[in-house]
C-alpha positions as CSV (number, residue, x, y, z in Angstrom):
1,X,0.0,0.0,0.0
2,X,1.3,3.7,-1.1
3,X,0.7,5.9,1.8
4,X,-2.3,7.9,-0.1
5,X,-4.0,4.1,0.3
6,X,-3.1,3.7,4.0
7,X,-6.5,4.4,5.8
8,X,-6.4,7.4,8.3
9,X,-7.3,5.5,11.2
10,X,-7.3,9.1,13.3
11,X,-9.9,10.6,11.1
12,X,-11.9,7.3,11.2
13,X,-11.8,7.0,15.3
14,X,-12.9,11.2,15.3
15,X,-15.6,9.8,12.7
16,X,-16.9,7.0,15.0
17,X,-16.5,9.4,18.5
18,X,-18.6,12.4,16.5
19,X,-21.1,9.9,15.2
20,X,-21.4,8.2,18.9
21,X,-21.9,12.5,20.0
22,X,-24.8,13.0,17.8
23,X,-26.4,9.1,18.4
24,X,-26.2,10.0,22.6
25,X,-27.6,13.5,22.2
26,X,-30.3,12.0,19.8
27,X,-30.9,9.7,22.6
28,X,-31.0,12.5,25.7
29,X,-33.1,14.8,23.6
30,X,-35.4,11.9,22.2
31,X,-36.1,11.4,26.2
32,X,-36.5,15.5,26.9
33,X,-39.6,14.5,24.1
34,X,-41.4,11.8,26.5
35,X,-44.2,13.2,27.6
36,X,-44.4,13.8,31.4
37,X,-46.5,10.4,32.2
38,X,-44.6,8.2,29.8
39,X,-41.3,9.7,31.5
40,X,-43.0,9.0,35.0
41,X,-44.0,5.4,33.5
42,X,-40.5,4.4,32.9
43,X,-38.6,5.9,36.2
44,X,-41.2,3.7,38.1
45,X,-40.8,1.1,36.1
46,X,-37.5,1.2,37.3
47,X,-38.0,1.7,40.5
48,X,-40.1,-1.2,40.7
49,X,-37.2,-3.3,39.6
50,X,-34.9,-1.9,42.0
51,X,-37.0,-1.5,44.9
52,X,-35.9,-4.5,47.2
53,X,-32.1,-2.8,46.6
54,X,-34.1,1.3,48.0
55,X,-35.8,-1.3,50.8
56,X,-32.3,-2.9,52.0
57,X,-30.7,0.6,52.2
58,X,-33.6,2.1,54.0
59,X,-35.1,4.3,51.0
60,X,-38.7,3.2,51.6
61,X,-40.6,5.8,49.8
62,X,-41.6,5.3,46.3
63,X,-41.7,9.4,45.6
64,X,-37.7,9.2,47.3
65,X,-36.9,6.1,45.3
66,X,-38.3,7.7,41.8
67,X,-36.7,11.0,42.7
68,X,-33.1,9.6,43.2
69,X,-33.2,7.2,40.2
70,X,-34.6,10.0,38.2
71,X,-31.4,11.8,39.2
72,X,-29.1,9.2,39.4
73,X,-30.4,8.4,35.5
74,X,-29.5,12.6,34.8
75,X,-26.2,12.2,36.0
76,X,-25.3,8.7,34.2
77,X,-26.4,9.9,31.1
78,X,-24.0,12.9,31.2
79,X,-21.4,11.2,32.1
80,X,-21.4,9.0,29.3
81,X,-21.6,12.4,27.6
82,X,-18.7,13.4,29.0
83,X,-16.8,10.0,28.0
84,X,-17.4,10.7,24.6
85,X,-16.5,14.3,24.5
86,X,-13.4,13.3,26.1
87,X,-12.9,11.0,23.6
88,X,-13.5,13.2,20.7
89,X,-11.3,15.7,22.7
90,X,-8.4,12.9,22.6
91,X,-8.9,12.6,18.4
92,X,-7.9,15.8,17.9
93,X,-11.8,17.8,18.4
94,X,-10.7,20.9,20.6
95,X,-7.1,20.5,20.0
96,X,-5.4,23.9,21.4
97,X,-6.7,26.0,24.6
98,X,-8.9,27.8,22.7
99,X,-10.8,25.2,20.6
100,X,-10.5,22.4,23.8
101,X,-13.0,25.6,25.5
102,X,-15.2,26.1,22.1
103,X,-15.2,22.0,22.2
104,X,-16.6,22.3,26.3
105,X,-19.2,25.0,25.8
106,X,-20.8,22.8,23.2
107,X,-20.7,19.9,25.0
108,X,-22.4,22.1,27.7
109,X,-25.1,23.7,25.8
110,X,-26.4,20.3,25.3
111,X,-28.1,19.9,29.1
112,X,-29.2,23.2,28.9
113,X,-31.1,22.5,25.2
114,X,-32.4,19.3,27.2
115,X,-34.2,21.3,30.0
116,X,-35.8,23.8,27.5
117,X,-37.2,20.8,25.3
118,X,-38.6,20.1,28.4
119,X,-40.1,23.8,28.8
120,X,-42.2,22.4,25.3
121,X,-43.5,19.0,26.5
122,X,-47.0,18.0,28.2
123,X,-45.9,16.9,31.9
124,X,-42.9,18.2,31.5
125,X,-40.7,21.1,33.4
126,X,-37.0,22.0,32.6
127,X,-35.3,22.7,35.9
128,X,-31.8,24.4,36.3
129,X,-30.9,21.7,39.4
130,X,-30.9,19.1,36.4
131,X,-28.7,20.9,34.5
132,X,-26.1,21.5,37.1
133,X,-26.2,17.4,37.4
134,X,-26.2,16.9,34.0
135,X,-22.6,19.6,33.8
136,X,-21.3,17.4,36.9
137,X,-22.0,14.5,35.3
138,X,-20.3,15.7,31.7
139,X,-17.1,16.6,34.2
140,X,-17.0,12.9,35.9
141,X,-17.4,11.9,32.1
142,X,-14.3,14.3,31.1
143,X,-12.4,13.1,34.3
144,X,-13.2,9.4,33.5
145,X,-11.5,9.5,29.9
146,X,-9.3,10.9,30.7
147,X,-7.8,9.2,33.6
148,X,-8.7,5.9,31.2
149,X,-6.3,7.6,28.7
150,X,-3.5,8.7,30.6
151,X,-3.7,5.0,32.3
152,X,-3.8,3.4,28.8
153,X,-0.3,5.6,28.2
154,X,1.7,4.4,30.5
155,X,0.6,1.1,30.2
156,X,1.7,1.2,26.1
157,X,4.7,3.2,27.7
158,X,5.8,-0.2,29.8
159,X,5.3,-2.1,27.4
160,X,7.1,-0.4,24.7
161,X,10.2,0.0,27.5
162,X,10.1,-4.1,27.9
């Protein structure tokens, strides 16, 4: 293979972490669009599932159990948010201080566009506490990668000294 037939396997990971960005906003935003009693539907649903686990820990409440996974679910969902942005982050999207910034206020405008879909939907209510769980959880996401990356370098560093 010439080197113009070598695949650029850089601009093919960016490819597959900026398709992953737009399937996982899809996703949030497709769940902003629920309306409020099939939203409430699902988080009980869960919380039936999980409801011997709220019992053993002394969460006995079904509006305390709802409430926390409903939370819990904000902050998981932004993390993995945050995974991804850190990955695209790695491939070279917001390489330099000030793109890596442009790169983190888009990644943050996302929660905020959540909550106001929310404004728009029967039974629904945007509220500003979710968006400051759905930022923490973008920076544990952020945090995550990239402690996942710098461990994957010095593994590959040992290796490559053995």
């Amino acid at each position: 293979m010439t080197p113009r037939e070598t695949p650029d396997l850089t601009r093919a990971g960016t490819h597959r972490w900026a398709l992953a960005l737009v399937v996982w906003v899809a996703f949030s935003w497709g769940h902003s669009l629920m309306s409020g009693g099939a939203s409430s539907a699902e988080s009980l649903s869960f919380v039936n599932a999980t409801r011997g686990f709220f019992e053993l820990i002394g969460v006995t409440e079904t509006l305390t159990m709802t409430f926390i996974v409903r939370k819990t679910a904000h902050l998981l969902e932004y993390t993995v948010l945050g995974v991804i942005a850190g990955g695209l982050m790695r491939r070279g999207w917001g390489s330099g201080r000030l793109h890596g910034m442009l790169a983190l206020v888009v990644v943050a405008i996302v929660p905020m566009v959540d909550e106001t879909i929310q404004l728009f939907v029967p039974g629904r209510e945007g509220q500003m506490r979710d968006v400051c769980i759905d930022l923490l959880g973008i920076a544990l996401g952020l945090l995550l990668a990239r402690a996942v990356t710098r461990r994957h370098r010095s593994h590959g560093s040992d290796a490559a000294a053995r």
